[in-house]
C-alpha positions as CSV (number, residue, x, y, z in Angstrom):
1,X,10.8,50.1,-49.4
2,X,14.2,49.2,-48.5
3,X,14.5,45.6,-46.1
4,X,15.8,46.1,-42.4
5,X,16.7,44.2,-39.3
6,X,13.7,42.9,-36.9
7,X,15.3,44.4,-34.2
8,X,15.6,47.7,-36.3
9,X,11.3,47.3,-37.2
10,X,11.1,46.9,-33.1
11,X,12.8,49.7,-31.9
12,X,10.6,51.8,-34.5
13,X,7.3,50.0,-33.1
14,X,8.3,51.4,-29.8
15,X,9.1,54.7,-31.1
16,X,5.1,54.9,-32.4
17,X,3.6,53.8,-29.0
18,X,3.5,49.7,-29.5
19,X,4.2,48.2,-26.6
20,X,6.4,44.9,-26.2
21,X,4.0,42.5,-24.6
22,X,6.1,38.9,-24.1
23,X,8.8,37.2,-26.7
24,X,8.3,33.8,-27.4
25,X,11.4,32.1,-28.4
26,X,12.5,34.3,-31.5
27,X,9.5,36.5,-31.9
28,X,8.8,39.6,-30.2
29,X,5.1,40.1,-29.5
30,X,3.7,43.7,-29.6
31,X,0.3,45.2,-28.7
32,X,-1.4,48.9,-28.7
33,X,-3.8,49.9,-26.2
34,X,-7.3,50.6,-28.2
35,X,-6.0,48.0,-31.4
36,X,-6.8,44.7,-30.6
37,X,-4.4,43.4,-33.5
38,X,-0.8,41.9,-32.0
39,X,2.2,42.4,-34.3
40,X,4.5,39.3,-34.1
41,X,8.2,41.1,-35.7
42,X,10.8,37.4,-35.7
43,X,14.0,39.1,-34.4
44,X,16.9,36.6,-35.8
45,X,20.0,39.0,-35.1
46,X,20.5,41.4,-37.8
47,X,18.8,39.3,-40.2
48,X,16.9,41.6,-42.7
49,X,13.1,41.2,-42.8
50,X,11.6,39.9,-46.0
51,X,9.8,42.1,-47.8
52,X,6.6,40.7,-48.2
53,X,6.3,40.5,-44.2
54,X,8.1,44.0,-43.7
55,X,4.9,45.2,-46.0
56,X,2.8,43.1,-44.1
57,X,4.0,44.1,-40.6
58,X,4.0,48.0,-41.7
59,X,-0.1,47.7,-43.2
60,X,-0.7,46.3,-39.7
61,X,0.7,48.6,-37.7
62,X,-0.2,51.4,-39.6
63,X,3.5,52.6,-39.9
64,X,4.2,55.9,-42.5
65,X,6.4,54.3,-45.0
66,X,8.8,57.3,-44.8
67,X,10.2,56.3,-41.3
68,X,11.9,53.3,-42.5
């Protein structure tokens, strides 16, 4: 699994039906209706995601490893 941006891992959370729910300060807060889980993806710029949240954030969200 190669690292990306957290506004790349957004904009595919959106693609798959999360929904942006509110940002506080750097972190953008997303929620799907039926999963009571929140996914909390810190957008610093471009700065890539490390990879032991990037794994983290993809088991959560239940995110096919072949779309990133």
């Amino acid at each position: 699994m190669k690292p990306i941006s957290g506004k790349k891992f957004c904009r595919l959370l959106e693609e798959i039906g999360w929904q942006l729910k509110r940002i506080e300060g750097s972190h953008h807060i997303y929620g799907k209706e039926g999963i009571v889980t929140r996914i909390s993806v810190p957008v610093h710029g471009n700065k890539l995601l490390k990879i032991g949240l990037q794994k983290h954030l993809v088991k959560v969200g239940e995110i096919d490893e072949a779309k990133l």
